[in-house]
N, C-alpha and C positions, 0 to 999 in steps of 0.2 A: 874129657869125654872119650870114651873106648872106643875103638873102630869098629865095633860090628855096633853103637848107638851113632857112630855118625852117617856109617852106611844105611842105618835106617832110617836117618834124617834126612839124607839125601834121595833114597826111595819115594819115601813121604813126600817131599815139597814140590817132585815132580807131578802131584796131583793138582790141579789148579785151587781147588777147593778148600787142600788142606792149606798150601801156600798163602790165598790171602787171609784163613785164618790164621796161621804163623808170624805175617807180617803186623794184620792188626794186636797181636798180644806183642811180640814185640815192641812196638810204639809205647804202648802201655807199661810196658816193664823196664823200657830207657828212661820215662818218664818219672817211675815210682827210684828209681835209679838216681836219678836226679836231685829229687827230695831227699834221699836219704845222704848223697855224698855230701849234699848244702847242709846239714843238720850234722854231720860227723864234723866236718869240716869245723862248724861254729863249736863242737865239744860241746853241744847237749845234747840230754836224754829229753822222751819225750814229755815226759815233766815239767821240766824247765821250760823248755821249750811253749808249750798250752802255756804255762804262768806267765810268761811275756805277750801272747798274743791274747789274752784274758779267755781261756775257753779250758775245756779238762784234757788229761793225757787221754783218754777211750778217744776225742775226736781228734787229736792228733795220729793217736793209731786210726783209723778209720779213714783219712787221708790218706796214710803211707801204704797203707793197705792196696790202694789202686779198686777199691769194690764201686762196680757200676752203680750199686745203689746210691754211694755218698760223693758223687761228682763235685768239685770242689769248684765254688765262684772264683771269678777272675780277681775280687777284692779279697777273698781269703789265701788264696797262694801270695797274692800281697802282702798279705799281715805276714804269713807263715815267710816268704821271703827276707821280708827288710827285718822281721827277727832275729836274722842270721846274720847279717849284713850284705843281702842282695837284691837284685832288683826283678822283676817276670819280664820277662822277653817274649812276646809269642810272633811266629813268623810263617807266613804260609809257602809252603816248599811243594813247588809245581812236580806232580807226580812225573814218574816216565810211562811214557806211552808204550803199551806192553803189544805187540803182534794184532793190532788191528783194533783193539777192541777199545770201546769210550774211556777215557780218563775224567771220566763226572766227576765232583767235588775235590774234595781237599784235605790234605793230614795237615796238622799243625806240626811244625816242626820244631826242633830245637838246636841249639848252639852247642858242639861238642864243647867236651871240659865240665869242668866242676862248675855249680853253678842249679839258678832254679831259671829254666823259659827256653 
């Protein structure tokens, strides 16, 4: 990243607004992260991949995609996991409490490293 985009990233994130959009794509994009290093990892394509878990490559892309539209069930990360040879982890990771203000709800978190959860 060149230093006059990361000064600008840093300008940026001091807006609150833009920040916890930054954070929520973030999340999203470790995640889509995830799926792809478990699927490199196993040496498929998304081909192969759909023909083990009986469904087509477009819904495998369509998953890896990370698109709000096509939110993937907790039995389909299933299937798409032990495909690979892994297992879903999901964990809920108590936010930090930021300068006063509510820490409502909850991100799903995940386990650094390679891996799907």
């Amino acid at each position: 990243m060149s230093s006059a985009l990361k000064r600008f990233k840093a300008r940026a994130l001091k807006r609150p607004e833009v920040r916890k959009e930054y954070e929520g794509f973030a999340d999203q994009v470790a995640f889509i992260d995830e799926l792809l290093k478990a699927r490199a990892s196993a040496g498929l394509t998304q081909a192969q991949l759909a023909e083990r878990i009986g469904t087509t490559q477009s819904a495998v892309a369509r998953l890896e995609s990370g698109s709000a539209a096509h939110s993937p069930s907790i039995a389909t990360l299933q299937r798409y996991a032990s495909a690979l040879g892994f297992r879903v982890e999901v964990r809920f990771v108590k936010l930090e409490k930021r300068s006063g203000r509510s820490t409502r709800g909850a991100r799903v978190g995940r386990r650094s490293g390679t891996g799907v959860g």
